[in-house]
MARROVO-63692 format. One record per residue: residue number from 1; residue in three letters; z, x, y of N, C-alpha, C, CB in turn. Coordinates in Angstrom, 3 decimals, padded with zeros to 6 digits, always signed. Each point is the difference from the previous one (the first is absolute). Glycine has a CB too. Layout:
<markes>
marke num=NUM	residuo=ALA	n_w=Z	n_u=X	n_v=Y	ca_w=Z	ca_u=X	ca_v=Y	c_w=Z	c_u=X	c_v=Y	cb_w=Z	cb_u=X	cb_v=Y
...
</markes>
This chain:
<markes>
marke num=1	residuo=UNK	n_w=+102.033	n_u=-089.209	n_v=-082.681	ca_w=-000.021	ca_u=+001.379	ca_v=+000.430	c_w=+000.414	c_u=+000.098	c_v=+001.466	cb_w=-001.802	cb_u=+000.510	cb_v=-001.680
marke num=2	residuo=UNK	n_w=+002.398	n_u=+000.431	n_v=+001.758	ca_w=+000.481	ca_u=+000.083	ca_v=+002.074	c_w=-001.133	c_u=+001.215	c_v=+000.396	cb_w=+003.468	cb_u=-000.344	cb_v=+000.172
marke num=3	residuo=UNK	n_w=-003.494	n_u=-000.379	n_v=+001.087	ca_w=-001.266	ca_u=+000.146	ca_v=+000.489	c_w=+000.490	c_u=+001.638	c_v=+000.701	cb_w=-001.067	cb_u=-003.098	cb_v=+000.447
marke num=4	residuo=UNK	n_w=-000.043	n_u=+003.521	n_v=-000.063	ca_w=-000.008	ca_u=+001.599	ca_v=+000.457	c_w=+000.359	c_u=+000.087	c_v=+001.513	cb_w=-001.944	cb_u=+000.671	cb_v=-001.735
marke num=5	residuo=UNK	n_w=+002.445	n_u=-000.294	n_v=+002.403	ca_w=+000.266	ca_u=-000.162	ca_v=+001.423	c_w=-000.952	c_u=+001.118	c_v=+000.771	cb_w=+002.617	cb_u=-000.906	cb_v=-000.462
marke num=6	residuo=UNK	n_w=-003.472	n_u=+000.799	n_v=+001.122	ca_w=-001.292	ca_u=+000.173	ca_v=+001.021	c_w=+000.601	c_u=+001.214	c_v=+000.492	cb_w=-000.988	cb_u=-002.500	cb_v=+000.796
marke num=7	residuo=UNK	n_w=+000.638	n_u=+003.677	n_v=-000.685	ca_w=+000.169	ca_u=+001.174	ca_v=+000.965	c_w=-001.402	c_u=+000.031	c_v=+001.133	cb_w=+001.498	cb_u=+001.519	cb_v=-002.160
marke num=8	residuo=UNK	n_w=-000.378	n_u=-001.994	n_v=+003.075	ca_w=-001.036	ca_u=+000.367	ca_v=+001.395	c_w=-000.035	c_u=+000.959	c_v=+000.624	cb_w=+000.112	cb_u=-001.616	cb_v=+000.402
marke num=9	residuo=UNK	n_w=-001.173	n_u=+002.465	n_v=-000.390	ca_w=+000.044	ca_u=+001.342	ca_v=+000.358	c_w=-000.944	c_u=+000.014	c_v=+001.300	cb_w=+000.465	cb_u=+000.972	cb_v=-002.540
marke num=10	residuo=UNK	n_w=+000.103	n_u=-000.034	n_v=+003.539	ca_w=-000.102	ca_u=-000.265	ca_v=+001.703	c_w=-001.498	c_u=+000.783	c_v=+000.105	cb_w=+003.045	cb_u=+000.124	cb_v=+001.084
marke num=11	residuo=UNK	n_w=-003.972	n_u=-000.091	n_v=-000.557	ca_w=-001.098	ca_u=+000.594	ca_v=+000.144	c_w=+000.658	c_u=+001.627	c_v=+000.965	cb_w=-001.833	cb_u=-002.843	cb_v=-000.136
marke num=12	residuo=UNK	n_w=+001.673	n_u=+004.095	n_v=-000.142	ca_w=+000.038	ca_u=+000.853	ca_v=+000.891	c_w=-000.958	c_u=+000.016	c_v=+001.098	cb_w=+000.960	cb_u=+000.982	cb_v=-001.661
marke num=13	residuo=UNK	n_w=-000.377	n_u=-000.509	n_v=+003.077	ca_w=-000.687	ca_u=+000.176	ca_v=+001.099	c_w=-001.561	c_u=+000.440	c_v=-000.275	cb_w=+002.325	cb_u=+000.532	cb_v=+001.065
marke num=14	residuo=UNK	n_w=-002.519	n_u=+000.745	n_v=-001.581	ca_w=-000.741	ca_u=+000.389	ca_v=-000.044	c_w=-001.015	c_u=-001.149	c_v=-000.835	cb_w=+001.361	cb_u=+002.327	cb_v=+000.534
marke num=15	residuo=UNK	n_w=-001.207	n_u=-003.088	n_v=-001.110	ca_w=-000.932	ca_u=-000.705	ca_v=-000.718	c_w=-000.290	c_u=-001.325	c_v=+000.785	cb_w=+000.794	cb_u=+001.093	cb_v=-002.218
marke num=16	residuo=UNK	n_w=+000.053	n_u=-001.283	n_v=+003.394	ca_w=-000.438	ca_u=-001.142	ca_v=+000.453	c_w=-001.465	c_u=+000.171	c_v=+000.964	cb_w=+002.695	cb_u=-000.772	cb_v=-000.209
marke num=17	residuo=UNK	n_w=-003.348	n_u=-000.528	n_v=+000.293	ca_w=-000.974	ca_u=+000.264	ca_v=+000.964	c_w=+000.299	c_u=+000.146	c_v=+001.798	cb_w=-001.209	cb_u=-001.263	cb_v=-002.094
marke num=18	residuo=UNK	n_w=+000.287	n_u=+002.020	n_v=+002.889	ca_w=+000.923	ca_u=+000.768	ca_v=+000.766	c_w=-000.559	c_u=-001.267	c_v=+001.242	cb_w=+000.264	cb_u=+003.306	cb_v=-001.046
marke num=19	residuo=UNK	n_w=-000.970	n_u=-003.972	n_v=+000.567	ca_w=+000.145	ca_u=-000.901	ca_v=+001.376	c_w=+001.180	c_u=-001.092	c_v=+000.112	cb_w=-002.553	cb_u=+000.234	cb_v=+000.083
marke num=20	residuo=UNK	n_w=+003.068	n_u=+000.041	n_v=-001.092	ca_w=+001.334	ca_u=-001.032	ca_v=+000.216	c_w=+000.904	c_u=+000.519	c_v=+000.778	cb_w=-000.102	cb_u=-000.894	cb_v=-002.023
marke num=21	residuo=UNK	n_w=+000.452	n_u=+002.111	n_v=+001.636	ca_w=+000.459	ca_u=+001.315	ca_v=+000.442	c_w=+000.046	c_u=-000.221	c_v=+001.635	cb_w=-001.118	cb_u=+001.512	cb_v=-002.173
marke num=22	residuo=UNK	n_w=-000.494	n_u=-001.524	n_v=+002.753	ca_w=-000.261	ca_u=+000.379	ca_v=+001.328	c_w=-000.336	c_u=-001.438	c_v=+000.509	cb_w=-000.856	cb_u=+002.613	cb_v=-000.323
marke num=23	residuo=UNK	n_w=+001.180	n_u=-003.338	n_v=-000.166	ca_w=+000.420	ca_u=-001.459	ca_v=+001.127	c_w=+001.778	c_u=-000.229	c_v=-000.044	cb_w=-002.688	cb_u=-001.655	cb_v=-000.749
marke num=24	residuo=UNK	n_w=+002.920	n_u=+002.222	n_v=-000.225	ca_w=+001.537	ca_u=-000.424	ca_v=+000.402	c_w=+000.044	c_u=+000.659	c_v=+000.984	cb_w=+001.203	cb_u=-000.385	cb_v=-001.889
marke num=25	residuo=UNK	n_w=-001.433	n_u=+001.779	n_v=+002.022	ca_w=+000.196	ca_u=+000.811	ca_v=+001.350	c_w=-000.163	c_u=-000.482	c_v=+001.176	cb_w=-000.574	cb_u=+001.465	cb_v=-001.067
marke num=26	residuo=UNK	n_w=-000.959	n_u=-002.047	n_v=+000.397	ca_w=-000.839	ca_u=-000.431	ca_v=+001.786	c_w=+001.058	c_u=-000.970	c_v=+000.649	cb_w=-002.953	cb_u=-000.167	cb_v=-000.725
marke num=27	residuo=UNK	n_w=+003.701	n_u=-000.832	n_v=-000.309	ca_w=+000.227	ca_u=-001.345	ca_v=+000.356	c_w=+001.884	c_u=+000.561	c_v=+000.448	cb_w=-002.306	cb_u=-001.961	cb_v=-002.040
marke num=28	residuo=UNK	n_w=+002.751	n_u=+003.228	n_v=+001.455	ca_w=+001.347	ca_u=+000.144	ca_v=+000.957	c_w=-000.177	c_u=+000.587	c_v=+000.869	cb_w=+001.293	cb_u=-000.043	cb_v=-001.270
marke num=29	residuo=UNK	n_w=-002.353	n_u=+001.070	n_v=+001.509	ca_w=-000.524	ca_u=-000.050	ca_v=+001.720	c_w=-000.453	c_u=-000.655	c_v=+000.624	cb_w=-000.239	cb_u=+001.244	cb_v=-000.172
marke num=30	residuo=UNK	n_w=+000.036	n_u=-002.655	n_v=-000.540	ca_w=-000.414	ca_u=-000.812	ca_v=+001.089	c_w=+001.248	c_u=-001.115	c_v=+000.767	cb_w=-002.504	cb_u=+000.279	cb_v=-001.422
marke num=31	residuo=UNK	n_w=+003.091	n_u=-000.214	n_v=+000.340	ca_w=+001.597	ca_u=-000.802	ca_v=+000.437	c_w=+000.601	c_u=+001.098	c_v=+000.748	cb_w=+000.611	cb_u=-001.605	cb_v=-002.206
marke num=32	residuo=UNK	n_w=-000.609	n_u=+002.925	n_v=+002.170	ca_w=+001.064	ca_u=+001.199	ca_v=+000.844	c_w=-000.827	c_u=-000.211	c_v=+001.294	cb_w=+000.871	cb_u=+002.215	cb_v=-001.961
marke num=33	residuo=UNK	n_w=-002.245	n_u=-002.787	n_v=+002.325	ca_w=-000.445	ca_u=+000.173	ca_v=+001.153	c_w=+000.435	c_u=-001.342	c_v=+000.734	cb_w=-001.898	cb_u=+001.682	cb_v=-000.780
marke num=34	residuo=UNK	n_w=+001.731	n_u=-002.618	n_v=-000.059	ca_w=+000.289	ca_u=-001.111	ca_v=+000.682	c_w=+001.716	c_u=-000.312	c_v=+000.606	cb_w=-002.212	cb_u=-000.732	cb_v=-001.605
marke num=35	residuo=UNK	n_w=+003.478	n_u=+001.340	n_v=+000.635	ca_w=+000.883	ca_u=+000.066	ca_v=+000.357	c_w=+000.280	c_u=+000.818	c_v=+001.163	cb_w=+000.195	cb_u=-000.682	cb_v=-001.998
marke num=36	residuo=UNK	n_w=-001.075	n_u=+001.835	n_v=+002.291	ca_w=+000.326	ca_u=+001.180	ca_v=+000.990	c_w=-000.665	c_u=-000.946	c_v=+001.507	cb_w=-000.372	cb_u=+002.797	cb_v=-002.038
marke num=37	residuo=UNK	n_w=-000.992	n_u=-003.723	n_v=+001.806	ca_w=+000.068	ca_u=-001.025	ca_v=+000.738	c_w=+001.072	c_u=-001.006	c_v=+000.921	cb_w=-001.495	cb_u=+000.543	cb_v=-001.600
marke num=38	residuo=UNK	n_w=+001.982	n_u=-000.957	n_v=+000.236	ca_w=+000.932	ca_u=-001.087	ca_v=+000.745	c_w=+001.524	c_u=+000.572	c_v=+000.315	cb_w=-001.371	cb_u=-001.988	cb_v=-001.338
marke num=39	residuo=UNK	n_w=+001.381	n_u=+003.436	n_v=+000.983	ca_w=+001.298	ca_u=+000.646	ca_v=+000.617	c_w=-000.218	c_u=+000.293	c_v=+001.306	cb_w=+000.685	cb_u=+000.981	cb_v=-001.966
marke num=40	residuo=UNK	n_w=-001.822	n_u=-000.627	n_v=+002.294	ca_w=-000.606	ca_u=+000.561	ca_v=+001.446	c_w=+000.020	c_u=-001.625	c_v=+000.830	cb_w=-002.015	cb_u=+002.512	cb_v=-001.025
marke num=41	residuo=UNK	n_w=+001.679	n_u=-003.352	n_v=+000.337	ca_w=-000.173	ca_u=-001.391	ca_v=+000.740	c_w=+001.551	c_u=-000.232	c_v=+000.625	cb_w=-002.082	cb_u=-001.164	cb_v=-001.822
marke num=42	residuo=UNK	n_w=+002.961	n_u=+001.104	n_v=+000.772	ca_w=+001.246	ca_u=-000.456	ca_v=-000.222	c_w=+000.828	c_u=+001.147	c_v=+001.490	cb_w=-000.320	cb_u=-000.837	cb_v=-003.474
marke num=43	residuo=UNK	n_w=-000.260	n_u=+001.971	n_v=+003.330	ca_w=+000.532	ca_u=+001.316	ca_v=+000.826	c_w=-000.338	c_u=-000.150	c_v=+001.857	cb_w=-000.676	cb_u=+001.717	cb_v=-002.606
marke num=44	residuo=UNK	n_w=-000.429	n_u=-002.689	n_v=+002.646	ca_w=-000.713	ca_u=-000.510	ca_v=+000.472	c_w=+000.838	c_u=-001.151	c_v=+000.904	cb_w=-001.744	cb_u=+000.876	cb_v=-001.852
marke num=45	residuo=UNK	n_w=+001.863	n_u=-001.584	n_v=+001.276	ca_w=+000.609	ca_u=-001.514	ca_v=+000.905	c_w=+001.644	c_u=+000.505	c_v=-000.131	cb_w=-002.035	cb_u=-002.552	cb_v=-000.915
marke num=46	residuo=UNK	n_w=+002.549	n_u=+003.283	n_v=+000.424	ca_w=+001.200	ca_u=+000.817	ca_v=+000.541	c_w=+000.093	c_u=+000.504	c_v=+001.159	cb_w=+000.146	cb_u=+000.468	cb_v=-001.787
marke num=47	residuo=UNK	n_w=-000.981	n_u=-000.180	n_v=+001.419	ca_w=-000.329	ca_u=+001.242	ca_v=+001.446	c_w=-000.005	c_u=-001.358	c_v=+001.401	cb_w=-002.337	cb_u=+002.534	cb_v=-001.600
marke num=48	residuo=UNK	n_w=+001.479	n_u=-003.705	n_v=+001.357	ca_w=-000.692	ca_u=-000.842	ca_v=+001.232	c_w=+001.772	c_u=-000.574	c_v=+000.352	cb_w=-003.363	cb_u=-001.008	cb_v=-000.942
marke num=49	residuo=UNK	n_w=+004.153	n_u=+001.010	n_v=-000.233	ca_w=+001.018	ca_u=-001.354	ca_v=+000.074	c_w=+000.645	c_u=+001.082	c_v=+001.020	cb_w=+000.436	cb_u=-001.858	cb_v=-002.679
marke num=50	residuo=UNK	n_w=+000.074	n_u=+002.946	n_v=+002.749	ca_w=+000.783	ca_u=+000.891	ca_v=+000.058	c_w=-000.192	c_u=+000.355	c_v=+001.659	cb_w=-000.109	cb_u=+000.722	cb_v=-002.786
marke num=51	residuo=UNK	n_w=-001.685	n_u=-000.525	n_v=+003.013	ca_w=-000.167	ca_u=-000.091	ca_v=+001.273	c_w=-000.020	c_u=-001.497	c_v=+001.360	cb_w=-001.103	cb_u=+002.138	cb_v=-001.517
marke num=52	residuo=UNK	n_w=+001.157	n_u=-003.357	n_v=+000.444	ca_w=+000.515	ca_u=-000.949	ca_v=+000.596	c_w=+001.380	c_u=-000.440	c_v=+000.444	cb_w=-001.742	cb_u=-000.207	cb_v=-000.976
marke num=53	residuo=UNK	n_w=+002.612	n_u=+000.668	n_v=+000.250	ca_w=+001.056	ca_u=-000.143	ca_v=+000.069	c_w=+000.902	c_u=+001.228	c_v=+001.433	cb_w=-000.623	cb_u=-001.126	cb_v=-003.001
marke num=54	residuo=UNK	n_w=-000.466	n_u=+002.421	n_v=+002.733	ca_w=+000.729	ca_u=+000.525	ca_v=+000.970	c_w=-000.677	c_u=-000.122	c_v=+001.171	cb_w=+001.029	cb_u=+001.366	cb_v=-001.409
marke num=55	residuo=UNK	n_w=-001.896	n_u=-002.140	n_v=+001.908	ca_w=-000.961	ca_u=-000.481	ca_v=+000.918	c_w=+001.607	c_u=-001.194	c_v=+000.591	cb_w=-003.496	cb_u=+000.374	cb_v=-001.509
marke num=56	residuo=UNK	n_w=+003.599	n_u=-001.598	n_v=+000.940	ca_w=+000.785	ca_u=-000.856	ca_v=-000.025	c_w=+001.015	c_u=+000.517	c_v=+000.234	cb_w=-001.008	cb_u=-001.161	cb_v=-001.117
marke num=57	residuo=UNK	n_w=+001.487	n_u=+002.371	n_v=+000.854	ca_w=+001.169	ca_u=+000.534	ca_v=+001.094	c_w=-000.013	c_u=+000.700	c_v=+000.616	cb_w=+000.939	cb_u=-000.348	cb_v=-000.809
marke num=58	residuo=UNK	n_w=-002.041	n_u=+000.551	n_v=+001.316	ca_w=-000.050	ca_u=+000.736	ca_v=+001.360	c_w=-000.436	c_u=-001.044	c_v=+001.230	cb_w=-000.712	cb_u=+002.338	cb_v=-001.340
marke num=59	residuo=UNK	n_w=+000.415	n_u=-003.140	n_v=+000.703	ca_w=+000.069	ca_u=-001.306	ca_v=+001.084	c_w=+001.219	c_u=-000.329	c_v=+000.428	cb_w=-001.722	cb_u=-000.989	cb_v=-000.958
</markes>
């Protein structure tokens, strides 16, 4: 006999449980904070290289 092929059917939003829901959230605001971090860091030693360099020619 050939066998029956499986229908996988997707759970709707509304039926999922909602703390899954509200850690994915928590956890891409927690990566959008940490990136907005190391852009400010990064914005940061730009800024230091930028004032060394024009220090070094004004010497």
């Amino acid at each position: 006999m050939a066998t029956r092929k499986r229908i996988i059917k997707n759970i709707p939003d509304y039926r999922l449980p909602r703390e899954k829901k509200e850690t994915e959230e928590t956890d891409l605001k927690k990566v959008k904070a940490q990136m907005l971090k190391d852009l400010e860091a990064e914005e940061k030693n730009k800024n230091d290289w930028y004032d060394k360099e024009l220090e070094k020619n004004l010497k």
